[in-house]
C-alpha positions as CSV (number, residue, x, y, z in Angstrom):
1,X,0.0,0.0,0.0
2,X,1.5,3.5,-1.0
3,X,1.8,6.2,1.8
4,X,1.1,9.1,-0.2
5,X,2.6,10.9,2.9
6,X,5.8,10.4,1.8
7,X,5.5,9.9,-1.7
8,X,5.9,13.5,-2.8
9,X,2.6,14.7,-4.7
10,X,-0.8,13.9,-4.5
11,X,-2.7,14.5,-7.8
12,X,-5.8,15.3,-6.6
13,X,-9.4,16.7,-7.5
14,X,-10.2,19.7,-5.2
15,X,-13.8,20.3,-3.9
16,X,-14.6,23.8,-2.1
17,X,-17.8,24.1,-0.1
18,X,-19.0,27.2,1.6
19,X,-20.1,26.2,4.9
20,X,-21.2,29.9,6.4
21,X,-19.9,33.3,6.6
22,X,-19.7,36.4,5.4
23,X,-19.1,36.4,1.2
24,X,-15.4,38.6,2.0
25,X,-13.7,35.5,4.0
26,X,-16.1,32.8,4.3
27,X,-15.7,29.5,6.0
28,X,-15.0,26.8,3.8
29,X,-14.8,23.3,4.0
30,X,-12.2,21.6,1.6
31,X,-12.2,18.4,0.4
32,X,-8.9,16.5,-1.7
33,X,-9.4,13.5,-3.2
34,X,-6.6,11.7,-4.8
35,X,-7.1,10.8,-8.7
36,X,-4.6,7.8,-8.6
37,X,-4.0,4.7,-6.7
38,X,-5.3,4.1,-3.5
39,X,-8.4,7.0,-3.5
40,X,-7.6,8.8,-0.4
41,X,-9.6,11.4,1.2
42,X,-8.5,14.5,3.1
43,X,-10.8,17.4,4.7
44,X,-10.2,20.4,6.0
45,X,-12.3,23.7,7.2
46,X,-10.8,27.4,7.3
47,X,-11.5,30.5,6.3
48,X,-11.0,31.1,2.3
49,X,-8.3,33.4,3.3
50,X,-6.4,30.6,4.8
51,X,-5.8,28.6,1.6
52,X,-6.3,30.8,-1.2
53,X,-2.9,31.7,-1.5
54,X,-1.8,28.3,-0.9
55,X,-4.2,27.4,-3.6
56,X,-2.9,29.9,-6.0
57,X,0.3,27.7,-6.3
58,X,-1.2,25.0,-8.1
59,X,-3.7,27.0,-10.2
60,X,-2.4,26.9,-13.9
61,X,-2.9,30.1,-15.0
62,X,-0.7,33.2,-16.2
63,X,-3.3,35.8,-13.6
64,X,-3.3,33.5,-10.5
65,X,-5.1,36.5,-8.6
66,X,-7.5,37.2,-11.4
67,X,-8.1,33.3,-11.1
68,X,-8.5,33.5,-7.3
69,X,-11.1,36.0,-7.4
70,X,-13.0,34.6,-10.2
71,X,-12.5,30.9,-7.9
72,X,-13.9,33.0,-5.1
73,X,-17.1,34.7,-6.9
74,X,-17.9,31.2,-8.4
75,X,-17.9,29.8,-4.4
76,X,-20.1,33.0,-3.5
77,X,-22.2,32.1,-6.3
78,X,-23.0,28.6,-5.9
79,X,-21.7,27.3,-2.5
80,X,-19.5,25.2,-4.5
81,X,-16.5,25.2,-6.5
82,X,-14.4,21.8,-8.5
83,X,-10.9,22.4,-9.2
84,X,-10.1,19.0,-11.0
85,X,-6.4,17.7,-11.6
86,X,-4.2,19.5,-9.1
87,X,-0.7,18.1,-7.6
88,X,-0.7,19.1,-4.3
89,X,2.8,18.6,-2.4
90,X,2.0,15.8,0.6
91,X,4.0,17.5,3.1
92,X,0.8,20.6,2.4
93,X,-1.6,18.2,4.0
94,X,-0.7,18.8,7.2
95,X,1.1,22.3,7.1
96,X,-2.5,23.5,6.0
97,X,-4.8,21.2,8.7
98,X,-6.1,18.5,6.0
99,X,-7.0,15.5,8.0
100,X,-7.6,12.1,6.0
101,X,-11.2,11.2,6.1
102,X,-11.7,8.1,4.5
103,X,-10.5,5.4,6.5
């Protein structure tokens, strides 16, 4: 079984969910789940401010703020943002409060 701990990245899809607050820095609840091998699970819930920038590292985009905001209006918007195909480093999980879910 891999440990995806240590194994570098994680490719994973993403999922935001609005959870309450006000539309400025709303609480969030953010879900990773890893697109390859074993199908791990990691949550976490913060304020949008708290991972947006961390975020904007993995976005693939030449404006990663003009990206952030539009991610942002689209959360306001529908309670709900995908963000599909993103390698987040392993070490992140922790340094940013994502705790697996899925065992």
């Amino acid at each position: 079984m891999m440990n995806l701990l240590n194994s570098g990245t994680l490719r994973s899809q993403v999922q935001l969910i609005w959870m309450s607050g006000s539309p400025r820095d709303p609480m969030i609840r953010i879900l990773l789940a890893a697109s390859a091998g074993n199908r791990h699970v990691y949550e976490g819930i913060a304020l949008w401010s708290a991972y947006r920038d961390w975020l904007g590292h993995f976005l693939d985009s030449p404006d990663t703020e003009q990206e952030l905001r539009g991610l942002k209006k689209l959360l306001v918007k529908n309670k709900y943002v995908l963000l599909p195909g993103l390698n987040i480093p392993s070490s992140d999980l922790s340094i940013y409060g994502l705790q697996r879910v899925d065992e």
